[in-house]
C-alpha positions as CSV (number, residue, x, y, z in Angstrom):
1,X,-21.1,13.9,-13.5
2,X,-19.2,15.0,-10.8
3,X,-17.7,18.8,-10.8
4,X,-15.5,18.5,-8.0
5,X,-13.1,15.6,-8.0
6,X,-13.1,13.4,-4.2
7,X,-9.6,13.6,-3.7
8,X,-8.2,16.9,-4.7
9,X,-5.7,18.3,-2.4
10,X,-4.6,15.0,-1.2
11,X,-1.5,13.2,-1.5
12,X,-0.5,9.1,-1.7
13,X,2.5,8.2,-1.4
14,X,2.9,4.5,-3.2
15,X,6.4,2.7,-1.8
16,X,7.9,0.4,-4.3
17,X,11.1,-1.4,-5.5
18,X,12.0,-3.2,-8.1
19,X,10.4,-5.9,-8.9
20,X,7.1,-4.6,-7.5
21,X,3.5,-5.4,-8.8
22,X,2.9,-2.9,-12.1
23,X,-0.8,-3.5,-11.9
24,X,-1.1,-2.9,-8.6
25,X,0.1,0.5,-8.6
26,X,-0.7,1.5,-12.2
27,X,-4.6,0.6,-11.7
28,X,-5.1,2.1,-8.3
29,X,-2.8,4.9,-9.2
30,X,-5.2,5.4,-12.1
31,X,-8.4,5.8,-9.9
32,X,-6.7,7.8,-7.3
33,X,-5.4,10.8,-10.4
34,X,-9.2,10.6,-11.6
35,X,-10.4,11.7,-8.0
36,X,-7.6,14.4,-8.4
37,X,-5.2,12.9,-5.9
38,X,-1.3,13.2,-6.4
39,X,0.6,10.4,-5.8
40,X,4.5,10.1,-5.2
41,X,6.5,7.0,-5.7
42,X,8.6,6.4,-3.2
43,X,11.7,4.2,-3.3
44,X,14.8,3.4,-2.1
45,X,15.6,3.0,-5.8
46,X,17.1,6.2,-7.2
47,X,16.0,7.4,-10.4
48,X,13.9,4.8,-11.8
49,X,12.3,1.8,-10.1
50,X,11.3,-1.4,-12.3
51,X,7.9,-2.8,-12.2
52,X,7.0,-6.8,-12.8
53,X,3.9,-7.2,-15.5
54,X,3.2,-10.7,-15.5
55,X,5.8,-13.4,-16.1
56,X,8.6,-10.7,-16.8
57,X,10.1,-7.9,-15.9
58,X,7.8,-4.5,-16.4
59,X,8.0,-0.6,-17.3
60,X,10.4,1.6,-15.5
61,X,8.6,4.2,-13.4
62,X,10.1,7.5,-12.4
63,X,10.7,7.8,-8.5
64,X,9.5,10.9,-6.8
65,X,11.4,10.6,-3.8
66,X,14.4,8.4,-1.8
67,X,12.9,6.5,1.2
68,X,15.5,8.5,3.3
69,X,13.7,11.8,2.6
70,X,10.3,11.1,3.6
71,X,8.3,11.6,6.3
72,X,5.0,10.0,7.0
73,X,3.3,13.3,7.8
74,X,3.6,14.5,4.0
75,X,0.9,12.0,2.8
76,X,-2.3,11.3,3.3
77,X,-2.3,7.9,2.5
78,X,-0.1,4.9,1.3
79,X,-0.3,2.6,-0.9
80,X,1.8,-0.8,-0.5
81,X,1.8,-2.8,-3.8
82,X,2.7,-6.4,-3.8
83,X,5.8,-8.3,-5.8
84,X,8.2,-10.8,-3.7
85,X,11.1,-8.7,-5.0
86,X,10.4,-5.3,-3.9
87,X,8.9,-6.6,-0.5
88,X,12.1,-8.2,0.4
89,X,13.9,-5.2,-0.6
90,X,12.2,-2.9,1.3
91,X,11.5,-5.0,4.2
92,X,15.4,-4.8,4.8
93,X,15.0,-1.0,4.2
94,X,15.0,1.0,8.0
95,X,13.2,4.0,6.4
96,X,10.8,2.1,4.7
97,X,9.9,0.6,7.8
98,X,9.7,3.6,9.5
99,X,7.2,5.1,7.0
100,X,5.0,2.1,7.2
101,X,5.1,2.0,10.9
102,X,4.2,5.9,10.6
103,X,1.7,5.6,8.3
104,X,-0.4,2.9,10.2
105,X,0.3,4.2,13.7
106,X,-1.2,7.7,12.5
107,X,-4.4,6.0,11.4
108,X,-3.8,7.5,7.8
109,X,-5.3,5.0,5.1
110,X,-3.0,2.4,3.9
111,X,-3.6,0.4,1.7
112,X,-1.6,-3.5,0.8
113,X,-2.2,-5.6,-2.0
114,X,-0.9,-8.9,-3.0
115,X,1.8,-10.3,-0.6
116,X,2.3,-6.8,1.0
117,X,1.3,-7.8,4.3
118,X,5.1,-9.0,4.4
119,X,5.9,-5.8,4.8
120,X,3.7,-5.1,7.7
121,X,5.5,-7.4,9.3
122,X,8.7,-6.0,8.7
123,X,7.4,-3.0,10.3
124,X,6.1,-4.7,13.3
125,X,2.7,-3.3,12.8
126,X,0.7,-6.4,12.0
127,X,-0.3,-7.9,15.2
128,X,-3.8,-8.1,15.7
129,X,-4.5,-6.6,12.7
130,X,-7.3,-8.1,10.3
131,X,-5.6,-9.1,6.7
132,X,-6.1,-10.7,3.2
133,X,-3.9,-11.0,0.1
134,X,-2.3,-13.4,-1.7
135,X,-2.7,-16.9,-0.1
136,X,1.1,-17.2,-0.4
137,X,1.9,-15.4,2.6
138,X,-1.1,-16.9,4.8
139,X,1.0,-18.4,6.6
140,X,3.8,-16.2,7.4
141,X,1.2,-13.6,8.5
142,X,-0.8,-15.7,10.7
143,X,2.4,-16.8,12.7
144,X,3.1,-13.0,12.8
145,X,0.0,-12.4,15.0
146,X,-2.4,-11.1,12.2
147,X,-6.0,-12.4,11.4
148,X,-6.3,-13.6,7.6
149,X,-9.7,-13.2,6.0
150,X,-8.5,-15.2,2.8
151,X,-12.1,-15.9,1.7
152,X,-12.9,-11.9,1.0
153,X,-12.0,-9.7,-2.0
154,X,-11.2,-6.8,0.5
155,X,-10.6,-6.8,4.3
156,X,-11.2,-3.3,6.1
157,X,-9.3,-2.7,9.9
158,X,-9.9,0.6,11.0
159,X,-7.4,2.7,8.3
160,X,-5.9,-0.4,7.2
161,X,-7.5,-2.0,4.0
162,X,-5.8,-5.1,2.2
163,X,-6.8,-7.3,-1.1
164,X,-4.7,-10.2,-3.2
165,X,-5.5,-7.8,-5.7
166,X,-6.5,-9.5,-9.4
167,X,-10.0,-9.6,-9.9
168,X,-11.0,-7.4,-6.7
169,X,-8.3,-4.3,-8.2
170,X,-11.0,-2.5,-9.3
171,X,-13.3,-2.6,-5.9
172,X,-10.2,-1.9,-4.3
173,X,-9.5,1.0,-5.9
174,X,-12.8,2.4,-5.1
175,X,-13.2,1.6,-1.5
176,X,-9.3,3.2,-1.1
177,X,-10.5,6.5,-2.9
178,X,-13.4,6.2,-0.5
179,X,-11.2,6.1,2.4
180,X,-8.3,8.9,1.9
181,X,-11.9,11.1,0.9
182,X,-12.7,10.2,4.6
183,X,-9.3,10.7,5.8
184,X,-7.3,9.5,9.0
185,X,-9.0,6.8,11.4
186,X,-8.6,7.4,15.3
187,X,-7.2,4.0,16.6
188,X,-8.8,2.2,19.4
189,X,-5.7,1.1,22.1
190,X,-6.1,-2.6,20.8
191,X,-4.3,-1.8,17.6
């Protein structure tokens, strides 16, 4: 039993809109509050942002703070969840972008799940890069200069780590907790 919880002191900010992947965030948001992390959801939502569970529309969520108030320095980490909906939103979403962009270029751990490599894109921070998720967007992220690793559960690049999510939640959740406990990567000049 561990006295001293991995993550205490650190802080992940998770970047959503509606329509966004409940179990994406719930479950890794789960792992990262029992390793005493806070997390923050940011959105450029106001008041409440709308998860998707399933087939349907999900639970309403409580945002922390408007995209147009945050800067990438306040977090450790991020934490992109998947859902079509919430991508597109925020992929239209200047500040958004620029926290991304931030996040990634500072080495910080991010982590994408699902189809969130769209928003990478969006962000123009994806060429080069090493990706997986869902097969959906293989595609659109291979014509956008990344390399997709569809055949494994979790793909590591430097600070950026990616999974479709599903069956491979759980040993994502683990390996991200691992790597905000390890903190920022220092980028080689390739990526």
């Amino acid at each position: 039993m561990q006295s001293e919880k991995r993550l205490s002191g650190k802080n992940v900010a998770i970047i959503v809109a509606n329509g966004f992947q409940e179990t994406h965030m719930t479950e890794v948001q789960k792992a990262l509050t029992q390793q005493g992390a806070a997390s923050a959801i940011i959105s450029n939502e106001v008041g409440v942002v709308n998860g998707w569970h399933e087939d349907s529309w999900g639970h309403n969520f409580f945002v922390d703070s408007g995209l147009n108030k945050v800067l990438p320095s306040q977090y450790d980490a991020l934490l992109i969840p998947g859902g079509e909906r919430s991508l597109q939103s925020l992929g239209m979403n200047a500040h958004a972008k620029r926290i991304v962009k931030g996040m990634v270029d500072s080495g910080k751990p991010v982590g994408v799940l699902g189809r969130g490599a769209i928003l990478l894109i969006a962000a123009e921070c994806i060429v080069g890069r090493t990706v997986t998720g869902n097969e959906v967007v293989e595609e659109v992220v291979s014509q956008a200069g990344a390399i997709w690793k569809g055949d494994e559960a979790i793909v590591v690049d430097g600070a950026l780590y990616s999974s479709a999510g599903g069956e491979a939640l759980e040993a994502f959740s683990d390996t991200f907790v691992e790597a905000i406990a390890m903190g920022a990567v220092e980028e080689s000049e390739a990526a």
